[in-house]
N, C-alpha and C positions, 0 to 999 in steps of 0.2 A: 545503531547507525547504519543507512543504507548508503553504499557508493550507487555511482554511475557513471558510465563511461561510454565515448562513442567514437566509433573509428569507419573510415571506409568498411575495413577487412576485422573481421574477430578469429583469433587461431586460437583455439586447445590444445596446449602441447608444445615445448618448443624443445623437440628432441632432434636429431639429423634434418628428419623431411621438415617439420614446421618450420626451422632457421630459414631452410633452402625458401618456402613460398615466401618468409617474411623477408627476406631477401630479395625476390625477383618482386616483391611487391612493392616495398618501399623505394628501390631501385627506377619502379615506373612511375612515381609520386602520391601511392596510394598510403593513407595512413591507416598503420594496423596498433592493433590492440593485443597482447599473446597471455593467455590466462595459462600460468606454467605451478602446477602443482608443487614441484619437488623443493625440496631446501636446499638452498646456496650452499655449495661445498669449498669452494675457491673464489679466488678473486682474477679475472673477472668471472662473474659468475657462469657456469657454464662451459666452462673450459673443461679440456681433456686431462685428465686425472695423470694422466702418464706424463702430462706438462711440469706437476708442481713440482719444485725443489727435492724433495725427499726421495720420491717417485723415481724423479730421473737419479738419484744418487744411491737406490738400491729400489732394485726390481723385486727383491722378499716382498717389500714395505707396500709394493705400489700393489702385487697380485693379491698380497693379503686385503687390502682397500678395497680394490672391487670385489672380491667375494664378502667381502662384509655388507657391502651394499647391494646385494643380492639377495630378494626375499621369495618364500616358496609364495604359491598363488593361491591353490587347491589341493589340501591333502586330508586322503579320509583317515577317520577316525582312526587313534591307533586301538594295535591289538590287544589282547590281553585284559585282564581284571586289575581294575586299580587298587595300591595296596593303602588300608587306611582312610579313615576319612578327612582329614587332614587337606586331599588332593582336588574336595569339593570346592577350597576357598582358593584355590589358584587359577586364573587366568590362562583358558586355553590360548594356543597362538592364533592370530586371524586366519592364518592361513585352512584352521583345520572344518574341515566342512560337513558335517553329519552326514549330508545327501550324495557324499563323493566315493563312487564303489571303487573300490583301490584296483580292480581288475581295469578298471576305463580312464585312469586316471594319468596326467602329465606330472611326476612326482617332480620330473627335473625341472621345470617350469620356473621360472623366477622373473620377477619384476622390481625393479627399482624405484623410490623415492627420491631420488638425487634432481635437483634443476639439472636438466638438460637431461636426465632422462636415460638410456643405454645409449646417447650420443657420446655419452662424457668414460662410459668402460667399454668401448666394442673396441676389437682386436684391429681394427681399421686394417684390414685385406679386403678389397674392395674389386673384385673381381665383378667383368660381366657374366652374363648369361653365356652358357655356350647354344649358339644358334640353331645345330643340328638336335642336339638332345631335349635342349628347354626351351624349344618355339615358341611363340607369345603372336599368336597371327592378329591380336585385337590392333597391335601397334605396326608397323611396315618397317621390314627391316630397314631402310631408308631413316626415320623416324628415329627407329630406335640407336642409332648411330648418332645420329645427330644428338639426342638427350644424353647418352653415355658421355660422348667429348665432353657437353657443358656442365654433368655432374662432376665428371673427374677433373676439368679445371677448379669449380670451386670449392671444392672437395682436397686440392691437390693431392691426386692420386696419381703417383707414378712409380716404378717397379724401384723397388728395394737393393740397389745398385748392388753390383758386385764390386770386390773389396772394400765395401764401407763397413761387413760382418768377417771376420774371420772365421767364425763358423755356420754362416752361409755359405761362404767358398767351399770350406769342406765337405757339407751336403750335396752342393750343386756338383762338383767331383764326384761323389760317390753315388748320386742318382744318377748321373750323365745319360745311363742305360735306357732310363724312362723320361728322357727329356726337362728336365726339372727346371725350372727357371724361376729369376726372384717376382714374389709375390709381388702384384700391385697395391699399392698402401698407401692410406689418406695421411702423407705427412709429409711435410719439406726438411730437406739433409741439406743445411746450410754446412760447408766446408767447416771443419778443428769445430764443429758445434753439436751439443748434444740434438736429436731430432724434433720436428715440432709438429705434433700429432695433431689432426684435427676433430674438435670438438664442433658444439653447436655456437659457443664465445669464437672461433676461430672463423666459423662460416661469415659472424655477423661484424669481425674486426674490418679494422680500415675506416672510410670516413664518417663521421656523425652520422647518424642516422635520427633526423629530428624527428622522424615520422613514426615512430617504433616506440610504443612503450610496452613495459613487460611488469604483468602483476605477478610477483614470486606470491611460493605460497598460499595460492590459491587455487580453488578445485570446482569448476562447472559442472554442475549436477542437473543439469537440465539444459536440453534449447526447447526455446517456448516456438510455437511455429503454428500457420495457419491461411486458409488456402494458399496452401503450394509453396507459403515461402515461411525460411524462422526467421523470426522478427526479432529475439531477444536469447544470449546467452545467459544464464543466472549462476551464480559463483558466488560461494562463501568463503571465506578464509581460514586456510586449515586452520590456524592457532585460536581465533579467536569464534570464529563462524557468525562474523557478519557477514550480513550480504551483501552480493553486491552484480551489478546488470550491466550489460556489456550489449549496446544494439551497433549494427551494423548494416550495410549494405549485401552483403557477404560472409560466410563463417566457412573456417575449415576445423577439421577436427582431427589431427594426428597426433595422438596420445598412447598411442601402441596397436598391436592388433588385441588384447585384453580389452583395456578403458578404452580405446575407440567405440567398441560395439557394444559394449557396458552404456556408454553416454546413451547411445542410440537407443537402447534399448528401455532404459532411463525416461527415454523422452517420448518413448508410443513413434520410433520412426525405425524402417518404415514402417510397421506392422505386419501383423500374422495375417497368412501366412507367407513368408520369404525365406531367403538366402542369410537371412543376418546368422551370424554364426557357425553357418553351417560352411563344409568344405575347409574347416580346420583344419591345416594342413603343418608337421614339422617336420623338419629332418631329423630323422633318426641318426643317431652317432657313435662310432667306434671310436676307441680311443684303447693309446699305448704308449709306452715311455720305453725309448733306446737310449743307451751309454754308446757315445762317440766310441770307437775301437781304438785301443793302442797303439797303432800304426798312425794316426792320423792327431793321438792326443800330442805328443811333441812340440809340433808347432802351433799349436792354443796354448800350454802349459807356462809356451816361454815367452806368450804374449802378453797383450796389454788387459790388466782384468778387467777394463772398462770394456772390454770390447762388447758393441752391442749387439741384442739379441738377429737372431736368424727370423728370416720369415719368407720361407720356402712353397713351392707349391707344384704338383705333379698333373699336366692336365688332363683333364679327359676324355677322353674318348671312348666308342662302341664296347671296346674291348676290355677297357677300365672306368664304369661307369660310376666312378666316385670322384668329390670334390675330396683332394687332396689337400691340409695342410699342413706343415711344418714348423715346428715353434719353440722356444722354450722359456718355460712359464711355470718350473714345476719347484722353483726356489722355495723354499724355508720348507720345504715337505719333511715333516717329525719322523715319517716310517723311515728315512734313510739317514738321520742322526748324523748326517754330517761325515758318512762315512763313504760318499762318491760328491769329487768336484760338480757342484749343481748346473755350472753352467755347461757341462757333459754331456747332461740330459732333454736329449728331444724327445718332445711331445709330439702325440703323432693324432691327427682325427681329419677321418676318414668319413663322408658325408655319401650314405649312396642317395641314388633316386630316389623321391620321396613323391608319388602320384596322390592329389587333392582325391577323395574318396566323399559324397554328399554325407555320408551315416556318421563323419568324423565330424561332432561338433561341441562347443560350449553353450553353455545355458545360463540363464541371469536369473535369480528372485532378489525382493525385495531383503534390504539389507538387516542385518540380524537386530532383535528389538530385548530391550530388558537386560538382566545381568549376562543374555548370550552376548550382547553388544561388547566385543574388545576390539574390533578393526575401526574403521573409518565410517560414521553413520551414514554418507554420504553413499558410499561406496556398495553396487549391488554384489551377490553371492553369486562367485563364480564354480560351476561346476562342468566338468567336461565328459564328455563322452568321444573316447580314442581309441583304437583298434589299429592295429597291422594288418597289410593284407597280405597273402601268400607272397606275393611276387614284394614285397619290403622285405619280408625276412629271407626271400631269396638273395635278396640284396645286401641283408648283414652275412650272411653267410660266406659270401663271395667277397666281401671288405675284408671280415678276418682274416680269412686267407692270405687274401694280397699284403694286408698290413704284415704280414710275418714274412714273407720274402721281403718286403722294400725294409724292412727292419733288419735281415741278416745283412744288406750292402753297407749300411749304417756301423752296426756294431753288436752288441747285445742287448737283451732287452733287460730293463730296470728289475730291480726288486718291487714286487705288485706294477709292473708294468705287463703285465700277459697282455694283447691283446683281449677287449673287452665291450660287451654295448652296453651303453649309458642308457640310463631310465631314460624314458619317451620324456620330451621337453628339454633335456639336456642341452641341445644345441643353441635353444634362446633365437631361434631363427620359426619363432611360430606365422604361421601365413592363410590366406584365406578368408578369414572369419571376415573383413566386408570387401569381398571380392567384386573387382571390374569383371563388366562383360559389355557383351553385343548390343544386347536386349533386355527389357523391360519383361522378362520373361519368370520371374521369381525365382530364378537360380544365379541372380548378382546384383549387386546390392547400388554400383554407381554403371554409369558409362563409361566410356574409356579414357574421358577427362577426370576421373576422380566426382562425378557429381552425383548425390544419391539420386537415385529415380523417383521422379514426380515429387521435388521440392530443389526449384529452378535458381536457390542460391545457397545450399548446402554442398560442402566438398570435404573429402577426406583426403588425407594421403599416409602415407606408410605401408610396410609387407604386408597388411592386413588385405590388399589391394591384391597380392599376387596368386592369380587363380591356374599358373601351370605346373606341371610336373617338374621340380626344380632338385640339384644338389649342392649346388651354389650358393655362396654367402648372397643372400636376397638384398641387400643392403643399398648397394649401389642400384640396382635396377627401381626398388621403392624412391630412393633419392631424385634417379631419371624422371620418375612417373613424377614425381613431386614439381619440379620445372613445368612439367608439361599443364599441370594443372593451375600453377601459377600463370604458365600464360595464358590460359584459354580465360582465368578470373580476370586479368588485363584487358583482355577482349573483348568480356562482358561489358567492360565499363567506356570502350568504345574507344579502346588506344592501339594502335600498332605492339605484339609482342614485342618487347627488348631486344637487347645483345646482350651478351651477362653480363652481369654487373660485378 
């Protein structure tokens, strides 16, 4: 059985940015079509994980959940001689990729199967760019002001009040030295009520939305396209794998910075030789766990246990050239058996500069055939090639340090909390791979609308977009660009940009 379907706009993806375009599209009367791979976790679908019932009633419950739904991407083969032959009739993980040199490799790297995508587990700190370190000269800061305000309206992102955390308070005391102040966060703090985080259900709640339908479940393996424009999405269904075709006026593809350029690549767009892939870009990450100090345990001890979590953040500047944040997320951890108060323990990670490099990239082949086939048949072989450059690990270098002074103001540091950097990919803030630019110049992949070059009605959006030297949660500024690309497809179609909707 073959479907069909036909909208103004076709989206791939309905993680943060695709909600935001389906949003600003349906908003201007445009009817969209969203082909959303992942499986409904919640009801409504798509909501923020930190929303559900259990979640908000213990934070163990809720961090275990997203690390469960957290899968590696690309990792090479392991070491060693298999013992037995017994280990022939088992089922490698997808993840594991013959052609992946473990020296080049993003081990921390993880992707999600969940509807809605790492909209429904991000840490929602939702921080901008800082202007002087991580300029973006494609956009005017004038511009870029203006998209910031209307992502963080419907995003509802605003700072993490003081006294809503008791131990927020205590942090922001104890940093005072380095300026600290509460993180900006995608979530509204309705008074005597637990928080209400927002997901990609949260972006699209409020009035009916007749113009919006959404095929869960389903995975676009191709856009069909030709002179200059794609004419047809084509999508099977995960469970069953019928087909099914999705034509449009218009397509956007934000499905991550991975399956974004996966699709692309998928589809012969743009072709060789280009920018897809390349300029791969993550933030490397430090990471450390402090015990609040006895001086300051007292007045938590004799508070209320609900009290909720902290989300701190230290800014930066010339002199402290890391994204600082502050958090505590490190409940049900086995190595401390219950033997320090959990909610005691902050987490600490530490994001330095991380400059786009072209030699940093991923690579697509065709997806694995015969009894290799254990992933998704749809789905091509992702393999990366990543490097540090001198001046990155100058840069961990200089985090560790800092992390162990801003740790002594705190308290002491955890058991297996030494200050430490996380495998490359860790951060989950991967960027680049189809990077905006100026020019049609084969070093980026769209213009500065999100539109790929030389096919007049394809659009992407997501981090996959951001081509500066960034240490910044990229989150918010993908979301920005995501608006902007929503109104210029408005525009296309010959209407006045909106006012947000």
């Amino acid at each position: 059985m073959t479907g069909s379907y036909r909208a103004d706009v076709a989206i791939a993806g309905l993680g943060l940015a695709g909600s935001l375009v389906a949003r600003w599209l349906t908003a201007a009367g445009r009817s969209v079509v969203v082909v959303e791979e992942g499986t409904p976790m919640s009801d409504p679908a798509g909501t923020h994980l930190r929303n559900l019932p259990w979640c908000r009633a213990d934070s163990a419950f809720y961090h275990d959940l997203v690390r469960s739904q957290l899968r590696p991407v690309s990792q090479p083969p392991p070491d060693g001689i298999p013992v037995g032959q017994a280990l022939a009739s088992v089922p490698l993980s997808p993840a594991i990729n013959q052609t992946q040199r473990a020296e080049a490799s993003l081990r921390g790297a993880r992707q999600t199967h969940i509807f809605g995508g790492m909209g429904t587990l991000w840490n929602c700190v939702a921080p901008r760019l800082q202007p002087d370190l991580e300029r973006w000269p494609v956009v005017s800061d004038g511009e870029w002001d203006r998209l910031y305000r209307l992502a963080e309206e419907a995003l509802w992102v605003g700072p993490y009040s003081a006294g809503y955390s008791r131990r927020q308070d205590l942090l922001l005391d104890a940093l005072a030295p380095l300026a600290a102040e509460p993180a900006p966060v995608a979530c509204r703090l309705p008074p005597g009520r637990p928080p209400a985080w927002t997901g990609p259900a949260e972006i699209l709640a409020g009035p009916r939305r007749a113009r919006l339908d959404v095929l869960a479940q389903h995975a676009v393996t191709r856009l069909a396209h030709r002179d200059g424009r794609v004419t047809a999405a084509e999508a099977i269904a995960v469970e069953t794998g019928e087909a099914v075709t999705v034509t449009a006026d218009a397509f956007v593809v934000a499905a991550g910075p991975l399956r974004t350029p996966a699709l692309l690549w998928a589809s012969g767009i743009p072709g060789e030789p280009g920018a897809l892939g390349r300029y791969l870009n993550d933030h490397p990450l430090c990471y450390a766990r402090v015990v609040i100090d006895g001086a300051r345990r007292a007045g938590l001890a004799a508070g209320d246990r609900t009290d909720p979590d902290p989300f701190v953040i230290i800014p930066m500047n010339a002199d402290r050239p890391f994204h600082s944040v502050l958090t505590c997320d490190a409940y049900g951890d086995q190595v401390l058996e219950g033997r320090i108060d959990e909610r005691l323990i902050v987490s600490m990670y530490w994001y330095p500069i991380a400059r786009p490099r072209r030699d940093n990239l991923v690579r697509f082949s065709a997806g694995r055939a015969g009894r290799d086939r254990y992933g998704p048949p749809w789905q091509p072989v992702t393999t990366f090639e990543y490097a540090l450059g001198d001046d990155d690990l100058a840069g961990l270098r200089a985090a560790l340090a800092d992390m162990r002074e801003v740790a002594a103001l705190i308290g002491v540091l955890a058991p297996a909390g030494t200050p430490r950097v996380l495998s490359a990919g860790s951060s989950m803030h991967i960027m680049g791979t189809t990077r905006l630019g100026p020019a049609s110049d084969g070093e980026s992949v769209t213009d500065s609308y999100g539109r790929v070059w030389d096919l007049e009605n394809l659009y992407l959006a997501g981090t996959g977009l951001i081509s500066c030297a960034t240490a910044t949660n990229p989150t918010l500024a993908a979301c920005a660009l995501a608006i902007r690309t929503a109104e210029q497809i408005t525009a296309c179609f010959g209407r006045t940009a909106p006012t947000a909707p």
